[in-house]
C-alpha positions in Angstrom: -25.2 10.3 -84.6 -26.7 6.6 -85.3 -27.4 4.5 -82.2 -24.9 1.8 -83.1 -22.3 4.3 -82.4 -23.4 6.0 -79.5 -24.2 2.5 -78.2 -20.1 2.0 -78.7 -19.4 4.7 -77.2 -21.8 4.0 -74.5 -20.1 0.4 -73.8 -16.6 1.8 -74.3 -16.8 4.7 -71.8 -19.1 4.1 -69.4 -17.7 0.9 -67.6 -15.0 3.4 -66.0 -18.1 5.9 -65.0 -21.0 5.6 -62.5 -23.2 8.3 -60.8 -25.0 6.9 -58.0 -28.9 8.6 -56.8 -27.0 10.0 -54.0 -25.0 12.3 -56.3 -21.3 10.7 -56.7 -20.0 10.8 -59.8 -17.7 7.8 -59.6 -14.6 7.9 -62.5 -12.0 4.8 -62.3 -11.0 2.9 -60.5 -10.2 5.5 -57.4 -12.2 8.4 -57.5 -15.7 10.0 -56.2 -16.8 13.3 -56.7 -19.2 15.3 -54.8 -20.8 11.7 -53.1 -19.6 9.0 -50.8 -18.7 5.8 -52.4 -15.9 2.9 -51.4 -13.1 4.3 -53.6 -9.9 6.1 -52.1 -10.2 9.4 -53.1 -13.2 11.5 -52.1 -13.3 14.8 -54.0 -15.2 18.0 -53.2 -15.7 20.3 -56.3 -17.3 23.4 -54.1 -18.3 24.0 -50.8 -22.5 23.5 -51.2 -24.0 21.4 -49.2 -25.6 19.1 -52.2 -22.0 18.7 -52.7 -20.7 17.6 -49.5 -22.7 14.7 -48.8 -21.5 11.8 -47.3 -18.3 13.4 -46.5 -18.1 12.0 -42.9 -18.6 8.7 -44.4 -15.8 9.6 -47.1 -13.8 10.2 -44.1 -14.0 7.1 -42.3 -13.1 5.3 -45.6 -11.3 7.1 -47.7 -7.4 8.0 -47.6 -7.4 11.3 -49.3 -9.9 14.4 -49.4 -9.1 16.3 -52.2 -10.8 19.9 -53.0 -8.9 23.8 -53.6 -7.5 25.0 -50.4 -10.5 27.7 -50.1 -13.0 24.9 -50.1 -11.5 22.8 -47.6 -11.2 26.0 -45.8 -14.8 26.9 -46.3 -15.8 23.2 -45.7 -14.5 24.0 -42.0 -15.6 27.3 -42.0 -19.3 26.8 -42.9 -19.9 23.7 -40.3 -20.0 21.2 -42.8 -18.8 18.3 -40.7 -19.3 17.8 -36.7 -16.0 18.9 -34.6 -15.2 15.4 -33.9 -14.1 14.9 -37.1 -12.2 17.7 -37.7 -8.7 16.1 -36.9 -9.1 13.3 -39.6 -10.4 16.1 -42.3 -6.7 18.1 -41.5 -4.9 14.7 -41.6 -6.9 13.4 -45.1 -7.2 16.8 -47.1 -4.9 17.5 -50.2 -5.4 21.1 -51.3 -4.8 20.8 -54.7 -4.5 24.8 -57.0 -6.1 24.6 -60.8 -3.7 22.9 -63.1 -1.6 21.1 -60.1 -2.4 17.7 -60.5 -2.6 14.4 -58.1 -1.5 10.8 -59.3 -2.7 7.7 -57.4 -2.7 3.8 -59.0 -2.0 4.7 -62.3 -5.1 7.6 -63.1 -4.1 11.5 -62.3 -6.4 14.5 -61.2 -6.2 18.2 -62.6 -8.7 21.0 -61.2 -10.0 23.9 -63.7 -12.0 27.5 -62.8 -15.4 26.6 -62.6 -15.8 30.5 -61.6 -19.2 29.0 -59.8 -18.3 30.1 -56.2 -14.9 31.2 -54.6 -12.7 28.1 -54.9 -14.9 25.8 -57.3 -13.7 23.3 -59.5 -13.9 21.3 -62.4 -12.1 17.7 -62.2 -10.2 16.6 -65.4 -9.4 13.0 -64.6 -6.7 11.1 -67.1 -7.3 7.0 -67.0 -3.8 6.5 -68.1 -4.2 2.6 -68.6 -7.2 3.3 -70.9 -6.0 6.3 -72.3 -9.3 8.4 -71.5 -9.7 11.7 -70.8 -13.2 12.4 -68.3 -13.9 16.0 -67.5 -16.4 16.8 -65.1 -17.8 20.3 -64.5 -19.5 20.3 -61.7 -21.5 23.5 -61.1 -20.3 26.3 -63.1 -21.4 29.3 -64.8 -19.9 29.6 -68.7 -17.7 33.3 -68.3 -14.6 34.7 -69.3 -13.0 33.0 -65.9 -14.8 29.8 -66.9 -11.7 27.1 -68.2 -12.6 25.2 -71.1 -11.8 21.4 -70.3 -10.6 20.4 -74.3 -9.7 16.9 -75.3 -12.0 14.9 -73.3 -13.3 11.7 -74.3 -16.3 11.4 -72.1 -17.7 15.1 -70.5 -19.6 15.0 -67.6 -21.7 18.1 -67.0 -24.5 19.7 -64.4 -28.0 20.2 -66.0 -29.8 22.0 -63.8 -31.4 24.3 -66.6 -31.5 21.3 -69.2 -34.8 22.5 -70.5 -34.1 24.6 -73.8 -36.6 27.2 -72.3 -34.2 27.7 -69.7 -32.2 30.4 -70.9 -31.7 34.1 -69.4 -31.5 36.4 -72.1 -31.2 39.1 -69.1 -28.7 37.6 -67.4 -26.2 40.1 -68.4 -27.9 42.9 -66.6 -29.1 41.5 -63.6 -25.5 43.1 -61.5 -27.0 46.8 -62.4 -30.6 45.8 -62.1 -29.7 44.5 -58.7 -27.6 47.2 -57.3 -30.2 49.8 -58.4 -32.8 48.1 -56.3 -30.5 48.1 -53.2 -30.0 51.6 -54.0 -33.7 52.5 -54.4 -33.8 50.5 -51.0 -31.4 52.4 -48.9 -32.9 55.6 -50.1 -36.3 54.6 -49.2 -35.7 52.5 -45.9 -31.8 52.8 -44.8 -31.9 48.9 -44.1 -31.7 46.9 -46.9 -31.8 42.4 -46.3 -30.0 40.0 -49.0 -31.1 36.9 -48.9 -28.5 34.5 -50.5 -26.4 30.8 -50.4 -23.3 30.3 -49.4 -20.8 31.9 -51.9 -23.3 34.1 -53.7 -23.5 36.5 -50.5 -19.8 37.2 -52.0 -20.9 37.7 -55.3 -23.0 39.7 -54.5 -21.0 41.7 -52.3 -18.1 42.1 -55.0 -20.9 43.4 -57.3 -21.7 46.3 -54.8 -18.4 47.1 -54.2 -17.2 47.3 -57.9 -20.4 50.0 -58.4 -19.2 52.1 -55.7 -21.8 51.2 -52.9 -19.5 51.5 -49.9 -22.3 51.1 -47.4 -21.0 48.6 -44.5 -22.1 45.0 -44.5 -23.5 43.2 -41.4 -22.9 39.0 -41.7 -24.2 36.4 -39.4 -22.0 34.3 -38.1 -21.1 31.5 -40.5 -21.3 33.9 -43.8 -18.6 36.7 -41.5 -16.3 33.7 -40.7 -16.8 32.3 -44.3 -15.8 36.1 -45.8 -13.3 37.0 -42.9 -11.4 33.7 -44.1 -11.5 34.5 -48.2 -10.2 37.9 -47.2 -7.3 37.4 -44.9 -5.9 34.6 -46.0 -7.4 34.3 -50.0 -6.7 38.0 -50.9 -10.2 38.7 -51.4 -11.9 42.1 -50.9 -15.4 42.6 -49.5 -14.9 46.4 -47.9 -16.1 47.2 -44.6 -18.4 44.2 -43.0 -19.5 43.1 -39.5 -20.2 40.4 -37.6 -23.7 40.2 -36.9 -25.2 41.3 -33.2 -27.0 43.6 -30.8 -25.2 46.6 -31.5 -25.0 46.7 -35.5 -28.0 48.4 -35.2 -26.7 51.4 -34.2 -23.4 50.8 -36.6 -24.6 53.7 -39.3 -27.5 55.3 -40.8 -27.6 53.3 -43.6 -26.6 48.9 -43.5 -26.9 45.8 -46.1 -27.9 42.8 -44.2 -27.2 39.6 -45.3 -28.9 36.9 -44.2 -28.7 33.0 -45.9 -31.2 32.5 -48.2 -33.3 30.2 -46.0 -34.0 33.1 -43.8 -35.9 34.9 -46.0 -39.1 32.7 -45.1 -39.1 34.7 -41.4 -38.6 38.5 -43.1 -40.4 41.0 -41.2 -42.3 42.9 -43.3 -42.6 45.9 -40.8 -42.2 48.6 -43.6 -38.5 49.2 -42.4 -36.6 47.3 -44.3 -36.3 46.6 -48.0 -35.9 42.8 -48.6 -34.2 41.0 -51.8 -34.6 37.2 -52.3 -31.3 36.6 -54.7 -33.0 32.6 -56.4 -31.3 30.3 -58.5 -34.3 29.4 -59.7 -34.8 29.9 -63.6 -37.6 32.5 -64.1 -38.7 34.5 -67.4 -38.0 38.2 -65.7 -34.7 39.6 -64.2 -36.9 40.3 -60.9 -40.3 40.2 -59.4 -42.0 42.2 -56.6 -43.4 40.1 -54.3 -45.1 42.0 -51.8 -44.7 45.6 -50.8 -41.3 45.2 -49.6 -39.7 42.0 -51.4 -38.0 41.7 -54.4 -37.5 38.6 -55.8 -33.9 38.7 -58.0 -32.9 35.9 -60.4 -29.4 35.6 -59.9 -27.7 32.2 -60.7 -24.3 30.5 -60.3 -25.1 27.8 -63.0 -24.7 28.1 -66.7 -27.6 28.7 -68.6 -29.5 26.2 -71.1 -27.3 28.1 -73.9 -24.3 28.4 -71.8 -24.3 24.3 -71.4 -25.0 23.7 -75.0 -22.0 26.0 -75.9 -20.0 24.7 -73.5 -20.5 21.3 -74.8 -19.6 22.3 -78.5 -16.3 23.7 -76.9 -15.4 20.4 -76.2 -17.0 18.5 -78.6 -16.6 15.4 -76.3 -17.1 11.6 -77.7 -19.5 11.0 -74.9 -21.8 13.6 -72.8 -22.7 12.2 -69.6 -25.6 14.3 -67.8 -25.5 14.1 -64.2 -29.5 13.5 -63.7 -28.9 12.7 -59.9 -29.3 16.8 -59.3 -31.6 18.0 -61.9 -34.9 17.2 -63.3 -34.4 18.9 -66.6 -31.4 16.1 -67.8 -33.8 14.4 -69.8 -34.3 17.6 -71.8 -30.9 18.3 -73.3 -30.1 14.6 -73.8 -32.7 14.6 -76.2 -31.4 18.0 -77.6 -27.6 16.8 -77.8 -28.5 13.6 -79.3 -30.8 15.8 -81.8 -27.8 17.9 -82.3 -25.6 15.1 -83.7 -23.5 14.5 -79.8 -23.8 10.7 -78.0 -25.6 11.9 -74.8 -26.9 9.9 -71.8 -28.4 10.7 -68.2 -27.1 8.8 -65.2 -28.3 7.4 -63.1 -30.3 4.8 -65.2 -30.5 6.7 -68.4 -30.1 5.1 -71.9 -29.3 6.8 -75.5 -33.3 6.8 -76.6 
């Protein structure tokens, strides 16, 4: 692609887009995404906390808070905002399903599967005025749930493994590699400890399930309201679980503890417990012992190096726009998109060379 023509495309597209260091991915005239910035509409794509910032600010300026009813829900669920705020969150939020879609001043709003954590989204947003189509993925992982945003103009997409070394050639068999080790764990030691974030500690717990481990789960308190909330009201499944406390102990023989991932730093490494680290983290094995009673798992929610490249030659967009505000790797696949014949650029403060 010659650099007069991504240049046009650059000037064209990107007076309507803006992605500030703190993470918002501004689009029109109306919208932020994932950020706080003065515009009306403050949209969450996923409950993570990197994706919630500035969302008591969004409150006290924005009319609407727009996310999927489970995110909202989990928003509330998981802390994310101080009590005192909770009354204007219920009175600003407009749950919004994949493929229902929200006008305001002219530009309109369409959710799709990211299929990155229960209730994630990508945001198709239509400039009517302009007649341009922005899609932005937010995180996702590239699978069979994953919706394919087509007929954009100008994509917006996560990079966080933008390196082209960054791709998991394992990633398929990391389910059965982890299940075996909790397995091997609650043969050995009875207790087994799964360190996760928000939303994978359901993944994960789907995964068991579906291989037939039927051993209960014990939560703490923010992951057991988080899960008791996706199953009675979302029609999810998780088996039998239990709030965390004094007396799960003595529950059965055999438990799965979950803890949240930053827990794992305080694991007692007592010999009675088998602990698994589940990391996001890109890393050239499916697993890694790290002492004698850690496991290390690589088990991610975003798309791969491959999975983004394909992805973007699915929707052959005019314009890729890299969100560099959450990854250090964007660099790296603008310079293999632009290699690879696509008009790519990295904002914040990015250019086309």
């Amino acid at each position: 692609m010659s650099t007069a023509l991504c240049t046009y495309k650059y000037e064209k597209y990107l007076k309507y887009i803006n992605i500030l260091p703190s993470g918002a991915i501004a689009i029109g005239a109306n919208f932020t995404i994932d950020g706080f910035s003065n515009r009306p509409i403050r949209v969450i794509t996923h409950a993570h906390a990197d994706h919630i910032l500035g969302l008591e600010d969004s409150l006290k300026y924005s009319r609407y808070i727009v996310a999927t009813p489970i995110t909202l829900d989990l928003v509330v669920a998981l802390g994310y905002i101080s009590r005192d705020l909770l009354p204007a969150l219920r009175h600003k939020s407009l749950p919004l399903g994949y493929h229902q879609s929200f006008s305001f001043n002219g530009e309109e709003l369409e959710f799709y599967n990211s299929d990155h954590i229960p209730g994630s989204a990508q945001v198709l947003i239509k400039l009517r005025d302009q007649g341009i189509l922005v899609g932005y993925t937010g995180d996702f992982k590239l699978t069979a749930n994953t919706e394919i945003m087509h007929g954009v103009n100008v994509l917006i997409t996560e990079a966080t493994y933008g390196n082209p070394l960054q791709t998991r050639s394992f990633k398929e068999s990391i389910p059965e590699i982890l299940v075996d080790l909790v397995l091997e764990g609650l043969t050995k030691y009875k207790r087994v400890y799964i360190y996760a974030y928000h939303g994978k500690v359901q993944e994960v717990m789907n995964i068991l399930r579906s291989s037939g481990v039927e051993v209960p789960f014990v939560l703490p308190e923010k992951i057991y309201q988080a899960t008791k909330l996706l199953e009675e009201k979302y029609g999810f499944n998780y088996g039998q679980y239990y709030r965390e406390n004094g007396k799960m102990s003595r529950l059965s023989d055999r438990l799965i503890v979950f803890k949240h991932f930053n827990a794992a730093k305080d694991r007692k490494l007592d010999g009675s417990s088998l602990h698994i680290v589940l990391t996001g983290r890109f890393a050239q094995e499916p697993f890694m012992k790290v002492d004698d009673h850690t496991y290390v798992v690589s088990l991610s929610g975003h798309a791969d190096f491959a999975d983004i490249v394909k992805y973007v030659n699915l929707v052959n967009p005019e314009l890729v726009v890299i969100d560099g505000s959450r990854s250090h790797e964007a660099e790296m696949l603008k310079r293999f998109l632009l290699e690879h014949g696509f008009c790519a650029i990295v904002l914040p403060g990015g250019n086309f060379t």
